[in-house]
N, C-alpha and C positions, 0 to 999 in steps of 0.2 A: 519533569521536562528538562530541566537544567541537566540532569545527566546526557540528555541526547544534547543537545545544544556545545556542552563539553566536549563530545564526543565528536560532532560534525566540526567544532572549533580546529582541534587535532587533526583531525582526515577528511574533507569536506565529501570526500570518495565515498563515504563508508556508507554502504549499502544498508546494512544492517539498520543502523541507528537513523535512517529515514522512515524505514519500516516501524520500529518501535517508535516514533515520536508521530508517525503518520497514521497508526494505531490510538493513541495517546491522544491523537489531536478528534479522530473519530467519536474515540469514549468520551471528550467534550462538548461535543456538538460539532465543533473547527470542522464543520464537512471541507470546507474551499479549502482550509490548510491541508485537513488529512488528504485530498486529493493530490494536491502538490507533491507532499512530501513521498506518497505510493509509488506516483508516477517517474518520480526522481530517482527512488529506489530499484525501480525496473529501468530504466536508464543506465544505471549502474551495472543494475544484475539482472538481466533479460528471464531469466531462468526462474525467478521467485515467487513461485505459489503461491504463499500466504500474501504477497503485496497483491497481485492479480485479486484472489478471491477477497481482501478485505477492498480493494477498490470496485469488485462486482457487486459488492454490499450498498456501497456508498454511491456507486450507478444508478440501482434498483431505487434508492432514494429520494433521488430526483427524478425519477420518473425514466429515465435512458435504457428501457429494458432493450436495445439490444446491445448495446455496449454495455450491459451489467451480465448479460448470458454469453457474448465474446470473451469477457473477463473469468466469466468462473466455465466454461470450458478450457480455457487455457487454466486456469489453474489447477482442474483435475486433469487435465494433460499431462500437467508438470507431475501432480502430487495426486492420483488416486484414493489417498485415504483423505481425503478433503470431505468426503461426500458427507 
């Protein structure tokens, strides 16, 4: 986690390192961080797949099945081999 927090220290921009630490925060349980930090990442980078479908996950989780099937349509939109 320090490596992303490094990393956002340097570029607060960096799409990337939202993704990977909003990832990270997912595989902890941190649903409300991993939220954040997805949704930041697609703020960034409108375009990004893997933030979409790991935020469709984390939808699904809480119960927001349509904003968890809005999510992972867009991100086989984005990226077809998502499936």
């Amino acid at each position: 986690m320090s490596d992303f927090e490094a990393a956002l220290a340097r570029n607060p921009n960096n799409a990337e390192a939202y993704l990977c630490r909003g990832k990270a925060h997912a595989e902890l349980g941190r649903a409300r961080e991993a939220m954040a930090d997805l949704t930041r990442c697609l703020e960034l980078n409108p375009d990004c797949a893997d933030a979409y479908f790991e935020r469709s996950r984390l939808y699904a989780m809480r119960g927001a099945f349509e904003a968890s099937q809005a999510d992972r349509r867009k991100a086989l939109e984005l990226d077809p081999s998502l499936r």
